[in-house]
LOBARO-541355 format. One record per residue (C-alpha): residue number from 1; residue in one letter; z, x, y. Coordinates in Angstrom, 3 decimals, m for minus. Layout:
N
n:res:w:u:v
NUM:A:Z:X:Y .
...
***
This chain:
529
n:res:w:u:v
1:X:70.233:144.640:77.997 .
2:X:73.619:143.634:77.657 .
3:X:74.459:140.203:78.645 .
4:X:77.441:140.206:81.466 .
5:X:80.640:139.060:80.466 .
6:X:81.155:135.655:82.169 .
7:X:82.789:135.853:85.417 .
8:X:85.731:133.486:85.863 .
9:X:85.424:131.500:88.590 .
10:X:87.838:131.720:91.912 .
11:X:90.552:129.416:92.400 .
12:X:88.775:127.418:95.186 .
13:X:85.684:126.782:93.599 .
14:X:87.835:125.338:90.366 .
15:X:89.163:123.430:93.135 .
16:X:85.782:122.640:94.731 .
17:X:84.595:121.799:90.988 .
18:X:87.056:119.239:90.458 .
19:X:87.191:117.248:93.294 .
20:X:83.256:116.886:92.932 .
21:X:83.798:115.415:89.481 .
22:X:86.093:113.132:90.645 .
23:X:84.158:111.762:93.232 .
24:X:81.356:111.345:91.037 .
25:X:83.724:110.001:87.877 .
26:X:85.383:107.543:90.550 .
27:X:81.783:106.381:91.831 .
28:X:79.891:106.516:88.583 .
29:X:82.923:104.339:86.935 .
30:X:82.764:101.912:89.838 .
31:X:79.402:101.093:89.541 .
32:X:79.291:100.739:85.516 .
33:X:81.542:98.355:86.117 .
34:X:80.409:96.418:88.783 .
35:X:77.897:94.460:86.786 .
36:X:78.685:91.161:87.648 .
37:X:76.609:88.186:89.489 .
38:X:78.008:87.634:92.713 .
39:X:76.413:90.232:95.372 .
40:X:79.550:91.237:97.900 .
41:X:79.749:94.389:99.556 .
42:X:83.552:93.399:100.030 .
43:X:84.559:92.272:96.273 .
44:X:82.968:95.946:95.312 .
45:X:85.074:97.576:98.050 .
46:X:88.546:95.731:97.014 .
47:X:87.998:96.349:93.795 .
48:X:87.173:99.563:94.153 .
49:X:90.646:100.385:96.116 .
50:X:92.841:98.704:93.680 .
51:X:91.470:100.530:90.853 .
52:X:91.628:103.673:92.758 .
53:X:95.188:102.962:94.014 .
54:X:96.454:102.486:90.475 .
55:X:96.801:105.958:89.160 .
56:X:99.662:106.084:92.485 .
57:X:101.622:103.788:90.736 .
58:X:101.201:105.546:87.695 .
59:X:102.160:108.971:89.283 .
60:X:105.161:108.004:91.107 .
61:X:106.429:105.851:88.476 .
62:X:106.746:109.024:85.969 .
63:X:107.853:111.350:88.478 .
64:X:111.121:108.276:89.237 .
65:X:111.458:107.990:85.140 .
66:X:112.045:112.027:85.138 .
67:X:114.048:111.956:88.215 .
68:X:116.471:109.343:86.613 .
69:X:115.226:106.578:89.138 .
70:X:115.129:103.010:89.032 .
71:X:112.422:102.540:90.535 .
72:X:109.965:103.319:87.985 .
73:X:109.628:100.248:85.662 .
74:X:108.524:97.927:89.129 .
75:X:105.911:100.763:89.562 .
76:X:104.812:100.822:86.250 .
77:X:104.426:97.249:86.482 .
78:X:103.148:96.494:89.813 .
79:X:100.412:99.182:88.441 .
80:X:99.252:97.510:85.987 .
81:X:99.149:94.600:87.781 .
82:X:96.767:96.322:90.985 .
83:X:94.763:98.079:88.080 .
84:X:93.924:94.782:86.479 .
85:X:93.037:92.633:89.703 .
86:X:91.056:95.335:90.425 .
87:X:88.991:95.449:87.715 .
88:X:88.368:91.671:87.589 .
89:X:87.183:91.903:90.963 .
90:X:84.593:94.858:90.215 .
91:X:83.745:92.817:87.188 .
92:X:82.919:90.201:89.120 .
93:X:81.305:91.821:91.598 .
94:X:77.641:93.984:92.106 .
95:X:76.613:96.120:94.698 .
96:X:74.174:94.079:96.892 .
97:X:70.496:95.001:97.387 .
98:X:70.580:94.665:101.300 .
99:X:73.587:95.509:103.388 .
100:X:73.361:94.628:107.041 .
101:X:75.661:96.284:109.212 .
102:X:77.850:93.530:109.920 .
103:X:79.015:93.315:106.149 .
104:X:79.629:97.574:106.188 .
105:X:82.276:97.135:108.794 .
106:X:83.216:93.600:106.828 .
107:X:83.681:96.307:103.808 .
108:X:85.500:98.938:105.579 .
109:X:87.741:96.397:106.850 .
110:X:88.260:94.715:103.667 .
111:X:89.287:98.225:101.734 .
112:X:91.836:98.362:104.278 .
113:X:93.443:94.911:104.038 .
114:X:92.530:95.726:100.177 .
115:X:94.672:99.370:100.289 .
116:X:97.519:97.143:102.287 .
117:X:98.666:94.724:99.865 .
118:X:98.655:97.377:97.276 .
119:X:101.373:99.121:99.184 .
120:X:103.144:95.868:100.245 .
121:X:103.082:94.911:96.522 .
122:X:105.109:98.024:95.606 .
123:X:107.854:97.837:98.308 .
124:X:108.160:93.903:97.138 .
125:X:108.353:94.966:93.629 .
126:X:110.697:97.969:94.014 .
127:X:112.763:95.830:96.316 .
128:X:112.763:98.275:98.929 .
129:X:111.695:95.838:101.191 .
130:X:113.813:92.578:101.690 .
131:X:111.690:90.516:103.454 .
132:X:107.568:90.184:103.483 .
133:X:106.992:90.808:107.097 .
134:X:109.286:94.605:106.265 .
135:X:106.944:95.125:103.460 .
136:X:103.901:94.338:105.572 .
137:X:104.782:96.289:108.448 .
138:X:105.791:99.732:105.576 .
139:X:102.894:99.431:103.997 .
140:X:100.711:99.476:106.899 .
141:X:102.700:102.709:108.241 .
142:X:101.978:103.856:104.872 .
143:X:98.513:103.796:104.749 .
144:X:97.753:104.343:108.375 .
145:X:99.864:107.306:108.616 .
146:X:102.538:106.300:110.917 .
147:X:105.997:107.405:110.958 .
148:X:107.486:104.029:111.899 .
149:X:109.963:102.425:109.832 .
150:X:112.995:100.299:109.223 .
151:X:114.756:101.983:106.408 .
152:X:117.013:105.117:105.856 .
153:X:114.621:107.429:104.052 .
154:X:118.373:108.498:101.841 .
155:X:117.623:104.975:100.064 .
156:X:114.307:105.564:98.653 .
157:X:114.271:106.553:95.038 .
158:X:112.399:109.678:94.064 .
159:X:109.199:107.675:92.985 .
160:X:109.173:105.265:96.279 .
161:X:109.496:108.507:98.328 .
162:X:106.443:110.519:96.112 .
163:X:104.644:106.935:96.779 .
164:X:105.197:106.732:100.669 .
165:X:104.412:110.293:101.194 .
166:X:101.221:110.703:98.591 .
167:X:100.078:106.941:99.887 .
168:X:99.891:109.015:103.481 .
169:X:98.021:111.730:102.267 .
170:X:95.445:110.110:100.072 .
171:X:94.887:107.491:103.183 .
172:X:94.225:110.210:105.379 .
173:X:91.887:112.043:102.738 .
174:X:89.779:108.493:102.888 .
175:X:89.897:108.519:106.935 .
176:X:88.429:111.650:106.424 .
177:X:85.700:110.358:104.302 .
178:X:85.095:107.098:106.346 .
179:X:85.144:109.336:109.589 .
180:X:82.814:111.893:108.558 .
181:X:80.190:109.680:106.534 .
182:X:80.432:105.865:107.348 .
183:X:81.640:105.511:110.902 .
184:X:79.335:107.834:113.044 .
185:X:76.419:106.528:111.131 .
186:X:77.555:103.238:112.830 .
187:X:78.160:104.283:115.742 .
188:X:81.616:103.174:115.964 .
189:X:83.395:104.441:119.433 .
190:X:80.341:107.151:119.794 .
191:X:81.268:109.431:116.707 .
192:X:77.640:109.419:115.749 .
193:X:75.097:112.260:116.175 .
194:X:74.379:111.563:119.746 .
195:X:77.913:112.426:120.741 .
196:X:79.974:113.652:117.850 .
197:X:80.113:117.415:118.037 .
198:X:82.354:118.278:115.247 .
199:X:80.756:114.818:112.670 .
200:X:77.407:116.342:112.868 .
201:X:78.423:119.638:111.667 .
202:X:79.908:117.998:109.035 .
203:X:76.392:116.870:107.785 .
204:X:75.468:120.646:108.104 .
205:X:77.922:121.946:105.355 .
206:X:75.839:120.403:102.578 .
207:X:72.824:118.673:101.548 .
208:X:74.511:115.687:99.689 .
209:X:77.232:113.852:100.460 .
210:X:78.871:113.949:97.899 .
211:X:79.561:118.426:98.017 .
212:X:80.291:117.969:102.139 .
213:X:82.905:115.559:100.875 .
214:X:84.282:117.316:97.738 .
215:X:84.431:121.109:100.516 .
216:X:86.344:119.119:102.571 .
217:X:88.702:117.842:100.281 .
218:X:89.048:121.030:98.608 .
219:X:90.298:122.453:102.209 .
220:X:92.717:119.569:102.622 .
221:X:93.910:119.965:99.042 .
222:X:94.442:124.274:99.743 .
223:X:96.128:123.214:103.037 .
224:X:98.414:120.837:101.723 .
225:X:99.053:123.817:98.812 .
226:X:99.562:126.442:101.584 .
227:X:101.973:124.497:103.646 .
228:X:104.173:123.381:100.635 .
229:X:104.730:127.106:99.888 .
230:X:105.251:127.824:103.674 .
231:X:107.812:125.023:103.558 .
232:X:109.750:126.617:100.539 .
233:X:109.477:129.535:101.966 .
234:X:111.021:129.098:105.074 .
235:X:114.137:127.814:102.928 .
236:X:113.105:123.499:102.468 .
237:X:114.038:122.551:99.438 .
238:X:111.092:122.053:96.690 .
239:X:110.787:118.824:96.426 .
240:X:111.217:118.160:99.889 .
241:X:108.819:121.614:100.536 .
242:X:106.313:119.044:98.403 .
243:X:106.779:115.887:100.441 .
244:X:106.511:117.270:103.469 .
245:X:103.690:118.929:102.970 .
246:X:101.778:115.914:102.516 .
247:X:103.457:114.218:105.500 .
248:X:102.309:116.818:107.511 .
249:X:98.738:117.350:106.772 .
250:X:98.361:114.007:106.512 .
251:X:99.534:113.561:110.385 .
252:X:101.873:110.705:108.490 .
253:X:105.420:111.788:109.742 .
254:X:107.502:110.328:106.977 .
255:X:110.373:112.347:106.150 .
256:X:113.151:112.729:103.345 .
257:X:115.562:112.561:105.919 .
258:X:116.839:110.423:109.414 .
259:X:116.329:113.141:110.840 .
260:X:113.034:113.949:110.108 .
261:X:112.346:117.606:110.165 .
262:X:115.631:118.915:112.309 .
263:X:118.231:117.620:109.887 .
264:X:117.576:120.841:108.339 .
265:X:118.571:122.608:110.879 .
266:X:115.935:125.797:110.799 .
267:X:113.946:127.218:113.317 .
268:X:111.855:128.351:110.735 .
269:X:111.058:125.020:109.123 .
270:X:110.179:123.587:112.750 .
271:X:107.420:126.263:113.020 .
272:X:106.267:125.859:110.002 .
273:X:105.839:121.900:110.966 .
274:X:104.425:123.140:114.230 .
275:X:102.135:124.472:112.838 .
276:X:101.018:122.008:110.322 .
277:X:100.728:119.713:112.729 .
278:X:98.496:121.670:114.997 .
279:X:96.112:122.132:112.200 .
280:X:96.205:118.405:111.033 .
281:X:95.149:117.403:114.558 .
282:X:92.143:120.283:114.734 .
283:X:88.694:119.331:113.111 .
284:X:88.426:119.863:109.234 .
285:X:84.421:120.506:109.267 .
286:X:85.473:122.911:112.314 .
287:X:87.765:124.126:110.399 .
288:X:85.160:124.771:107.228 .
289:X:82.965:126.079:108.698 .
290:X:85.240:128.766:110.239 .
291:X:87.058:130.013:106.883 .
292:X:84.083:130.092:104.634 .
293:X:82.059:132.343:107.418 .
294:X:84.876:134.687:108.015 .
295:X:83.900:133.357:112.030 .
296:X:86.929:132.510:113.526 .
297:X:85.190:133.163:117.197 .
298:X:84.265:129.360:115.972 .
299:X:87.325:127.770:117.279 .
300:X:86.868:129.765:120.782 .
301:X:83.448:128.866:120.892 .
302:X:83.942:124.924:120.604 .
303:X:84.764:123.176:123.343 .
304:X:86.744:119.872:121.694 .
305:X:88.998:122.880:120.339 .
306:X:89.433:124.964:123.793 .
307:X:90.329:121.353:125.523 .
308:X:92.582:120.953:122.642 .
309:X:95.104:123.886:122.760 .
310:X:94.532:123.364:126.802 .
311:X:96.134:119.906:126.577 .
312:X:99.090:121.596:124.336 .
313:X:99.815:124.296:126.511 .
314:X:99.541:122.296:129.777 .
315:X:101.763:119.705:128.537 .
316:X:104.605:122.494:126.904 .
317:X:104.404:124.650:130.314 .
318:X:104.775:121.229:132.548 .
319:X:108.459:120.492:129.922 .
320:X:109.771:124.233:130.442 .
321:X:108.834:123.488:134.001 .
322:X:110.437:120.542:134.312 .
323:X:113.621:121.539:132.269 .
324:X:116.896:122.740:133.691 .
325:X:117.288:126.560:133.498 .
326:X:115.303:129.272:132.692 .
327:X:113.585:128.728:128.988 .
328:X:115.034:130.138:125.843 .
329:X:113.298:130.518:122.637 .
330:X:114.992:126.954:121.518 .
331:X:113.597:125.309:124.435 .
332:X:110.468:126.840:124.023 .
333:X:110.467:125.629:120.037 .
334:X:111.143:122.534:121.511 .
335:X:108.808:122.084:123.644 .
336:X:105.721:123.697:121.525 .
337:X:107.293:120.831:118.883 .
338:X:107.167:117.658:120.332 .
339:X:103.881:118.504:121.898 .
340:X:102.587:119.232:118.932 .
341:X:103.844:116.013:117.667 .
342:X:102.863:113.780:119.967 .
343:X:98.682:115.177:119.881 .
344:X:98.640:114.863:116.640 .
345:X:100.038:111.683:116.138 .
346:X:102.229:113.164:113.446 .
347:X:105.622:111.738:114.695 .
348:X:108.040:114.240:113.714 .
349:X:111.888:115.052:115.344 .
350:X:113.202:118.033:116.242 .
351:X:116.958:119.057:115.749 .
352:X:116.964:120.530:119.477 .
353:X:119.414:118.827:121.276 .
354:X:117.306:119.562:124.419 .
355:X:117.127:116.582:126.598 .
356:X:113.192:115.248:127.418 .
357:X:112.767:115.544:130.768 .
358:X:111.365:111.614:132.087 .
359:X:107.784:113.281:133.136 .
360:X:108.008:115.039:130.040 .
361:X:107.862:111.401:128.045 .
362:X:104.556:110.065:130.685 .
363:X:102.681:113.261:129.677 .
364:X:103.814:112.550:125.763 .
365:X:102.653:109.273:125.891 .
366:X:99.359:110.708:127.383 .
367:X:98.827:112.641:124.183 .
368:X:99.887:110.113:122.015 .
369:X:96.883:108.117:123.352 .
370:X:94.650:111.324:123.638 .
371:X:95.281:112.538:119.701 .
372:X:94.177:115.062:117.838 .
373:X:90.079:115.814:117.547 .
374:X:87.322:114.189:116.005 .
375:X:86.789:114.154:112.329 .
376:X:90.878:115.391:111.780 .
377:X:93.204:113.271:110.439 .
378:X:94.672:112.745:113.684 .
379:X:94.787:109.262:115.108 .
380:X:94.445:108.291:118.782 .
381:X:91.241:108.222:120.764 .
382:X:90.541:111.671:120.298 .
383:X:89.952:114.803:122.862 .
384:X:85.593:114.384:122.677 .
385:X:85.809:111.031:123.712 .
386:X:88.213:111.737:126.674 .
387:X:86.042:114.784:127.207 .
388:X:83.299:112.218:127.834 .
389:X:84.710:110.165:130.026 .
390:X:85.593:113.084:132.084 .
391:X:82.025:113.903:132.038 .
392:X:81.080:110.440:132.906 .
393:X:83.719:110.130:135.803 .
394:X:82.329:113.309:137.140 .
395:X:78.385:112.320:136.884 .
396:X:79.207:108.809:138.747 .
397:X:81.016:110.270:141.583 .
398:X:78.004:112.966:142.144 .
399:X:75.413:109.660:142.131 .
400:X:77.786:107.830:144.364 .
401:X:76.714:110.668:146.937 .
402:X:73.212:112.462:145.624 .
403:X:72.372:108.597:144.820 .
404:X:68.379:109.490:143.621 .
405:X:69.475:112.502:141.235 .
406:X:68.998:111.825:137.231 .
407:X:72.110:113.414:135.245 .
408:X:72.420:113.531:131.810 .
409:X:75.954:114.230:130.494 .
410:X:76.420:117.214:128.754 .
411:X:79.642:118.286:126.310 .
412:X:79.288:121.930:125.398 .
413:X:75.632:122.721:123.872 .
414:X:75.106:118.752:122.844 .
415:X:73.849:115.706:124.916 .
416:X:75.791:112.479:125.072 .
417:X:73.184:109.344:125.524 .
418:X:73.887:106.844:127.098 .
419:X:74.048:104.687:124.028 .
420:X:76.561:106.863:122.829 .
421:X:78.297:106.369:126.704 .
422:X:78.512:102.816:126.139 .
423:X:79.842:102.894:123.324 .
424:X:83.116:104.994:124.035 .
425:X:83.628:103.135:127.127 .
426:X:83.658:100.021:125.219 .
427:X:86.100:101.257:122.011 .
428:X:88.727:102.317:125.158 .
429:X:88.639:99.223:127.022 .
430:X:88.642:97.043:123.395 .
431:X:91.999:99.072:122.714 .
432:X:93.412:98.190:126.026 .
433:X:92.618:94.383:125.832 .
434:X:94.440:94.284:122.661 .
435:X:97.490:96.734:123.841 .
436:X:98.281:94.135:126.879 .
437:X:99.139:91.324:124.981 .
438:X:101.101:93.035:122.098 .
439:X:103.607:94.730:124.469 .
440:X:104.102:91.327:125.947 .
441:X:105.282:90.227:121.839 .
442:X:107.396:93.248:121.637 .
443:X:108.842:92.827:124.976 .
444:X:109.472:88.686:123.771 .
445:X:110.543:89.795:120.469 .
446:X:113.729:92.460:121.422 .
447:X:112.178:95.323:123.133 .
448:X:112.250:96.118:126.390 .
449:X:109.643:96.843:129.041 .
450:X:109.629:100.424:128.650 .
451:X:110.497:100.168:124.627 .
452:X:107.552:97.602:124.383 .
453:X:104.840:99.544:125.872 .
454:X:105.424:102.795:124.661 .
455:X:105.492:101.743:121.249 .
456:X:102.621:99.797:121.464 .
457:X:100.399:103.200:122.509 .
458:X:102.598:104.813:119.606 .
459:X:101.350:102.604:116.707 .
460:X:97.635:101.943:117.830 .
461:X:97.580:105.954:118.235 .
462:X:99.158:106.071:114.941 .
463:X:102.775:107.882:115.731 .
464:X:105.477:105.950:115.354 .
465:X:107.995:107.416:117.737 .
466:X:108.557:105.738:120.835 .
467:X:110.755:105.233:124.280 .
468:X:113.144:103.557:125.636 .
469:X:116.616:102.488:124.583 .
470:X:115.091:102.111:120.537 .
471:X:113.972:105.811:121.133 .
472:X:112.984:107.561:118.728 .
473:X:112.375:105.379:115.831 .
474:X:114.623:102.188:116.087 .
475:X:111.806:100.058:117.507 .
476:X:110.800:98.408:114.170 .
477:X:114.706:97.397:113.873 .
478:X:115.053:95.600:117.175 .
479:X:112.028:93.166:116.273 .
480:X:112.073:90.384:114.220 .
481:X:108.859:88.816:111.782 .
482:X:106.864:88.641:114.489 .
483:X:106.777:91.650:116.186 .
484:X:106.341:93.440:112.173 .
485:X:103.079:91.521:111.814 .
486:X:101.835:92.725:115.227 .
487:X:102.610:96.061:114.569 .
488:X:101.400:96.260:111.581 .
489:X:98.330:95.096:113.136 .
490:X:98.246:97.181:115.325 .
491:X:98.849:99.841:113.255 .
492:X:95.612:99.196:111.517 .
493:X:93.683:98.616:114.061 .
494:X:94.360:101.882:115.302 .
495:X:93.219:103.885:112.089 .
496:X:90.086:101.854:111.057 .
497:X:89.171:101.426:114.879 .
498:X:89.302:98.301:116.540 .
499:X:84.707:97.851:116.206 .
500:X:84.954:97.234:112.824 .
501:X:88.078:94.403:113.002 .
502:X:86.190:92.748:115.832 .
503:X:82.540:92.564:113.994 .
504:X:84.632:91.752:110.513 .
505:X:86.400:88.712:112.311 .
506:X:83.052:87.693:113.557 .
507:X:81.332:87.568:110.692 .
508:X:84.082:85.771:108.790 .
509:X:83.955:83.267:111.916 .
510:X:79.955:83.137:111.815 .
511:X:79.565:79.933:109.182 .
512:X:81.628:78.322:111.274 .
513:X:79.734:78.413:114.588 .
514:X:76.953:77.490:112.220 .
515:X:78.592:74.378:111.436 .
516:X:78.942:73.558:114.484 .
517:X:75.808:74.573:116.129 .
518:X:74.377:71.805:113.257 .
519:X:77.178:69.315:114.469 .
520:X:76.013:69.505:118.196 .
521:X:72.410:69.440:117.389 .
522:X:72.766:66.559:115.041 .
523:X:74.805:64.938:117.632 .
524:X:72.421:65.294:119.969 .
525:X:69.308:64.278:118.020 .
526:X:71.358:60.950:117.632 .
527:X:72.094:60.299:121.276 .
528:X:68.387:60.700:122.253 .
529:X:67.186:58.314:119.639 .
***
């Protein structure tokens, strides 16, 4: 017989082929080098980041060197700097042979403080940022995906613009991999497989880790592609066509422009962004699973996804409603856009010069808390977990009457324990204990009332934009050092989820109380005697 010519391989699975060696490379090279004799979860996980950060640096600072920037020697620098530290702290480091759950979120915390002074490093060294708490307070936007700042995107260079944009779209490629494969195996805010509907069939697209992970990625990679072309095609200049793209599938919001996406003044860009940001804030795995079946009856038949577009139309017919006159296809544009903006936490402006109706900005808000749905890049709470509560509302005011009748809460074809319950109901009230106090900083640090709590919502969902007389994006500006830090915070807090901070600041306050738990009983041992 003769043998068949070999078959070259389609442009996806290249794609697919790659990003699987790279995620082996990256974790085969991390643990060669982690040899060393201190056990730490943490020191791997820092070290890990830096060295992963580095080729960023690297990137950006050749693409500033073509582009005639000045920016490129700091990066180069500041590179080689991050690459270094990081390998010293790998080298010192070795994966430990027990890892209690407590030091996981201690980890997962630690790459993002780790992936944070990276980024604060590089606006210090580019001198982009004047001050510390302005670096802080970028880099955390940076890495969280939040289009909050307090400089004129017009200053950046070429590389520092590449950096912001790419440092959004890599940190929501590793949201994607902490969501999907460290965080519901935790349990964090009941994204496990008791309650996560679209995380669990993200264990179903492969065997191993490792392919679910590199599929994924090699549909957030195509996307990213797709909507670059879109951009150029609807007439956005290429490089911006590039940045954007990653802005937008990243649900970051940056922009090359004040005026975010309406400076360039085409209806055809804004739908382009709309829908970007639509498909940033729906499920990836969903998402997957749809394309590579051909079964786009998918999306209709899941539930998260139904509740999802319901919430967008809802919200866009209430702002027509609500609007003076009858609707024109600006208005409508308008409408579709900053709804689309607010769910998925993306941030963006429009170049409408429609005025918001004041119900209009509640039910934005309301979707800026809501977000986009689980396992997207989206932040906020997300739709399952509101779904839930709905649920759970429902099932207690049924007992309240039918008081000896056993209901289990159902969300589409899955059952929600009540472990699962418990644990939603406590992520929501953990992010309103720490919202209170933070809008009382902003309001003590420049804001208003209004400014102070709407922004607050904004950057613990993750968005950036907020209301009040700093509206859209001038709250950063009217704060000083303090209010930076807490937003930054905040910031954080709202991307890694606020379970792991809490259990991370416990731990690192746990040989403490041990101290003094052998104080007071030594104490007491010597007043009995």
């Amino acid at each position: 017989m003769t043998p068949r010519p070999p078959v070259r391989a389609a442009a996806p699975a290249l794609v697919q082929r790659l990003t699987i060696k790279i995620f082996t490379g990256s974790g085969s090279l991390i643990q060669r080098l982690s040899k060393g004799k201190i056990e730490s979860a943490i020191g791997v996980t820092v070290g890990a980041v830096w060295v992963l950060c580095a080729p960023l640096f690297f990137i950006c600072a050749i693409a500033d060197f073509i582009d005639g920037g000045s920016d490129y020697l700091p990066l180069l620098i500041a590179g080689i700097a991050v690459e270094g530290a990081g390998l010293m702290v790998v080298r010192l480091s070795n994966f430990p042979s027990t890892l209690p759950v407590a030091r996981l979120f201690a980890a997962v915390v630690s790459g993002a403080l780790a992936a944070l002074f990276a980024v604060t490093v590089a606006h210090l060294a580019t001198g982009v940022a004047a001050t510390l708490d302005v670096a802080v307070v970028e880099a955390a936007a940076t890495i969280t995906g939040t289009n909050a700042t307090t400089i004129e995107p017009e200053s950046f260079s070429l590389g520092m613009m590449l950096f912001r944009a790419l440092g959004q779209w890599l940190a929501a490629a590793a949201i994607i991999v902490v969501l999907v494969r460290v965080l519901p195996h935790l349990g964090v805010g009941g994204l496990d497989a008791d309650g996560g509907v679209a995380t669990r069939s993200a264990r179903r697209l492969a065997p191993r880790s490792g392919s679910t992970m590199a599929r994924l990625m090699t549909l957030y990679i195509g996307l990213t592609g797709l909507f670059a072309i879109a951009y150029f095609a609807a007439g956005m200049p290429l490089t911006d066509s590039v940045i954007h793209s990653f802005t937008t599938l990243s649900s970051g919001g940056f922009s090359t422009r004040s005026g975010s996406i309406g400076s360039f003044e085409s209806g055809a860009v804004e739908w382009v962004a709309i829908i970007g940001m639509l498909v940033a804030g729906t499920s990836l795995p969903l998402m997957f699973r749809a394309l590579r079946r051909g079964d786009l009856h998918r999306f209709v038949r899941s539930i998260e996804f139904r509740a999802y577009l319901g919430l967008v139309t809802v919200v866009v017919i209430s702002i027509l409603a609500w609007s003076d006159g009858w609707p024109t296809l600006t208005s409508v544009r308008y409408a579709i856009f900053v709804t689309a903006s607010a769910i998925s936490t993306t941030g963006y402006l429009s170049g409408s010069s429609q005025i918001l109706p004041f119900g209009g900005e509640a039910l934005l808000l309301v979707l800026m808390l809501i977000g986009g749905m689980s396992a997207s890049v989206a932040g906020g709470f997300k739709v399952m977990r509101f779904m839930v509560l709905g649920q759970y509302i429902g099932r207690e005011l049924r007992l309240s009457i039918h008081r000896s009748a056993v209901e289990k809460i159902h969300l589409g074809r899955s059952s929600i324990g009540e472990t699962a319950l418990a644990r939603i109901i406590g992520e929501l009230f953990l992010a309103t204990m720490i919202i209170v106090p933070t809008v009382l900083i902003f309001a003590s640090d420049g804001l208003g009332v209004e400014g102070a709590f709407t922004f607050a919502i904004s950057s613990i969902s993750n968005v950036g934009i907020a209301f009040g007389a700093a509206w859209p994006l001038g709250h950063l500006n009217s704060m000083g050092a303090i209010g930076h830090l807490t937003a930054a915070l905040l910031m954080v807090v709202g991307r890694v989820s606020i379970t792991p901070v809490l259990v991370a600041l416990g731990g690192i306050g746990e040989p403490m109380q041990r101290s003094l738990r052998r104080w007071r009983l030594t104490r007491h041992e010597g007043t009995v005697r």
